[in-house]
C-alpha positions in Angstrom: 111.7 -33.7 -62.6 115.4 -32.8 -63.6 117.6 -35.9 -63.5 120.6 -35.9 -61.5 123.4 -36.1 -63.6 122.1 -33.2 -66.0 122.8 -30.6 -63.0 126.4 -30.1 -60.8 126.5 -33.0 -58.6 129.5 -34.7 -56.5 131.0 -37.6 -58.0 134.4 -39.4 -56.1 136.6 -39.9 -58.8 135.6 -38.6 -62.0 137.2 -38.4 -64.8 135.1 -35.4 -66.0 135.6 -32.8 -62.6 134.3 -29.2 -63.1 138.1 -27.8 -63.2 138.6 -29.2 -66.2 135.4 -28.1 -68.1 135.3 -25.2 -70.6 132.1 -23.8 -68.6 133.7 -23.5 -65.2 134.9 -20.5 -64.0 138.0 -20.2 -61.3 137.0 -18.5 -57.9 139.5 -15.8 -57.5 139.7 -16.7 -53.7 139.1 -20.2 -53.7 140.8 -22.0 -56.2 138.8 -25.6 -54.4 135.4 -23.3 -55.6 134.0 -22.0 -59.1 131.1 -21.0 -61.3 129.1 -23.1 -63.9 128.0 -21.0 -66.8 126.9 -23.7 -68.8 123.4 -22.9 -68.5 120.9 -20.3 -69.7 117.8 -19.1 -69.7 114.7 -18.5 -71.9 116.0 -15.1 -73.3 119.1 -16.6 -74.0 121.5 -14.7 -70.8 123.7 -17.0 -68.7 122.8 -18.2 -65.6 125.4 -19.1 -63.2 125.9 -21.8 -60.6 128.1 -22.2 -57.9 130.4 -24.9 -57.7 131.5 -25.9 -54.5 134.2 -28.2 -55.1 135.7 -28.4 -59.1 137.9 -31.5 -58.0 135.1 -33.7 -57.1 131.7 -32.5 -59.0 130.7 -32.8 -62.2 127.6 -33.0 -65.1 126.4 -34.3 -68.6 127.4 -31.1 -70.2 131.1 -31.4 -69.2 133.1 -30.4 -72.1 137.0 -29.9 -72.2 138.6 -26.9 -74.5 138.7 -23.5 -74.1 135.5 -21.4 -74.0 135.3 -19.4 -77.6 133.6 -15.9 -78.1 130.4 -17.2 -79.7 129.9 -19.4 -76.7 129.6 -16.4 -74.7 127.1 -14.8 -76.9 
């Protein structure tokens, strides 16, 4: 079983939200909504998760700083 605070989960108040995270990705439409690219899977490509609110949700992987070439490959 996955714990909690290793996937996107709502948090009032923290001092780590999604917007500011090098993973998330702006929702052209809904600034309030992103994507999580933090992840991937077993043959190394991204998987994405939706976030519903970057204000108020977070995760253990949160890291500030820009997102560098090598991070995409």
């Amino acid at each position: 079983m996955t714990e909690i605070h290793t996937q996107v989960h709502s948090e009032e108040n923290t001092n780590k939200p999604c917007k500011s995270c090098k993973w998330q990705t702006p929702d052209p439409t809904d600034p309030l909504r992103g994507q999580c690219t933090v992840n991937r899977h077993a043959l190394g490509g991204v998987w994405k998760r939706w976030i519903r609110d970057v204000e108020h949700m977070t995760c253990s992987r949160h890291a500030e700083g820009e997102l560098s070439f090598r991070d995409h490959v």
